[in-house]
N, C-alpha and C positions, 0 to 999 in steps of 0.2 A: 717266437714270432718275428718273420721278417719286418726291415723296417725300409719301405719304400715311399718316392714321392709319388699321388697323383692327382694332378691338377683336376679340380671340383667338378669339368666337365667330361671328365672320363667315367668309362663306365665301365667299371671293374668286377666281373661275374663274380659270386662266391662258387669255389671247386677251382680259379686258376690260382696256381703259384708262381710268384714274385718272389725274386733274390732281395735280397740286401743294397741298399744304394741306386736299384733303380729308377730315373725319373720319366714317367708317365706322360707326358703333357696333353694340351686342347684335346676335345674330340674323339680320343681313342677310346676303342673298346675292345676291351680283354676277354675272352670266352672264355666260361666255365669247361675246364679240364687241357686249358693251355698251358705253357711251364716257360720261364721267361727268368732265368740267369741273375746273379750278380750284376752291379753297375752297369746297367744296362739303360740307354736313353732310345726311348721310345718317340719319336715323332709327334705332330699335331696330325687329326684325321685316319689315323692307323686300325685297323682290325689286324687281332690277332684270334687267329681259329681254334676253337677245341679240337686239342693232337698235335697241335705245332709244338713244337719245340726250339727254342732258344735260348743259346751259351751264354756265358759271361763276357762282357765289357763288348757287346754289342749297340750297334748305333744303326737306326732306323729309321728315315729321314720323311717327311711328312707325305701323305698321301698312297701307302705300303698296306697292301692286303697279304696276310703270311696266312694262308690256307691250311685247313688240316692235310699232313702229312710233308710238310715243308719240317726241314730241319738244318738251321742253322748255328754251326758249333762257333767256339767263344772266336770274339776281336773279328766278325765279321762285318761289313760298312753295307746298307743299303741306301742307294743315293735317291734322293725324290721321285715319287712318280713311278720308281721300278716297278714289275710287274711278274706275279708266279702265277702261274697257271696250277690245277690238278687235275684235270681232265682232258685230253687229249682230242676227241672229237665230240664235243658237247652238240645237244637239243634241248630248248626246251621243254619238248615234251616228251623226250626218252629218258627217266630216270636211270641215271649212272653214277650213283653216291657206292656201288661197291665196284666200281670201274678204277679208284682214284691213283694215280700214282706218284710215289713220293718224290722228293725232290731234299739232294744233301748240298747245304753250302759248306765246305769245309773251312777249316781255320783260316781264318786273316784273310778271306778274299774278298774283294771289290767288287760290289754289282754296280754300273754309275747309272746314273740320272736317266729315266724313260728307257730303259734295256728291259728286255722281256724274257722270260727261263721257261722256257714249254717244260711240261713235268715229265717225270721222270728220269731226268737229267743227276749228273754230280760235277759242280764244280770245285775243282784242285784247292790247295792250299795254296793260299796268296793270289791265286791267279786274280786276272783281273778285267775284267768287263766294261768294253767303253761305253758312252754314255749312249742311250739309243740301239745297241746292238742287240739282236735276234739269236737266242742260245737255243740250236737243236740238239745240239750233241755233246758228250761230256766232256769238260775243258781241262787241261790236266794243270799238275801243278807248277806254281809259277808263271803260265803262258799269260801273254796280253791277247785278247780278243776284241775286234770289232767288227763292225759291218752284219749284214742280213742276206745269209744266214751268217753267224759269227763266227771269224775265222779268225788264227793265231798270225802273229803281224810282228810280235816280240817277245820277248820275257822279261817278267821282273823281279826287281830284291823286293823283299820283306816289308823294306821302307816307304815303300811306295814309287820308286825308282828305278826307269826304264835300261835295263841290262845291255852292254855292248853285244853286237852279234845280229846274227838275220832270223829267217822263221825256223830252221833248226838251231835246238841248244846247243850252244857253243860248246866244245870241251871240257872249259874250265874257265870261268871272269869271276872277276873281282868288281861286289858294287863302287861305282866314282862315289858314290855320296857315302856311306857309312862303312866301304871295306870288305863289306862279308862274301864268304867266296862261292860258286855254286858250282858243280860239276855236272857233266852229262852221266845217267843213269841208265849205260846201254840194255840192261836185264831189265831195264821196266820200258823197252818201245822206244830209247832216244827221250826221255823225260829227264826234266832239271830238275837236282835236287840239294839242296845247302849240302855242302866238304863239311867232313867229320874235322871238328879241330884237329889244328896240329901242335 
């Protein structure tokens, strides 16, 4: 049996699974048949959807609805307020619960504060979303996006740290803050991808 924290005012379905080490706080509620990771910190005011899915040593920052068919894999950061969609042209009164389409956050990317992900989207590893920006299209990995609709502006390291170079990946940089090196990845479209050690 896992062993997680959640704060008395959370409302935790029977049928979701919790990892090990995660804390729960105010207000959230877990749906029955959701999957939620290792050490993982859950926000004040959060739903999380039956069919969601999330990774280990995830952080979810308060006021976060993760919708059924949202999937976000481990060490991914969602900043206040962000927002996923699963339905693309919703009504009221037109049932479209087998309309939904999913949405992948891949490893270590940043969604920031008040950004919006229409679904059916995928965003990159590390990539990283500024705060407020409008995501139609899939972000690939490593890129900094902002603005509405969200456009690539930079790239970044791992660290969290804005990469030398313009809106195409550079050749090959090295991060200033932690060293690590990334190359351009011309067989995947001109995408940045971390140098195999040497």
């Amino acid at each position: 049996m896992s062993t997680y924290f959640a704060h008395e005012t959370a409302c935790i379905d029977d049928g979701s699974q919790i990892g090990d080490g995660t804390k729960i706080w105010h207000f959230t509620h877990v749906m029955r048949g959701a999957r939620i990771g290792n050490s993982c910190t859950i926000g004040q005011n959060v739903m999380i959807a039956s069919g969601a899915v999330i990774g280990n040593n995830v952080k979810i920052q308060n006021n976060v609805s993760v919708y059924q068919g949202v999937v976000l894999e481990d060490d991914v950061f969602c900043g206040p307020s962000m927002v996923f969609t699963n339905v693309v042209n919703p009504r009221s009164h037109v049932p479209r619960k087998d309309e939904l389409l999913p949405t992948l956050v891949r490893r270590g990317a940043t969604l920031g504060a008040n950004c919006t992900v229409v679904c059916g989207r995928e965003i990159g590893r590390y990539a990283f979303v500024g705060a407020g920006a409008v995501v139609v299209r899939d972000i690939p990995d490593y890129a900094l996006v902002v603005g509405n609709a969200a456009r690539i502006v930079g790239w970044m390291c791992e660290c969290g740290v804005k990469l030398a170079g313009g809106l195409r990946p550079p050749a090959r940089v090295t991060c200033s803050a932690c060293g690590k090196i990334f190359e351009c990845d011309s067989t995947e479209g001109a995408r940045l991808r971390a140098a195999s050690s040497e």
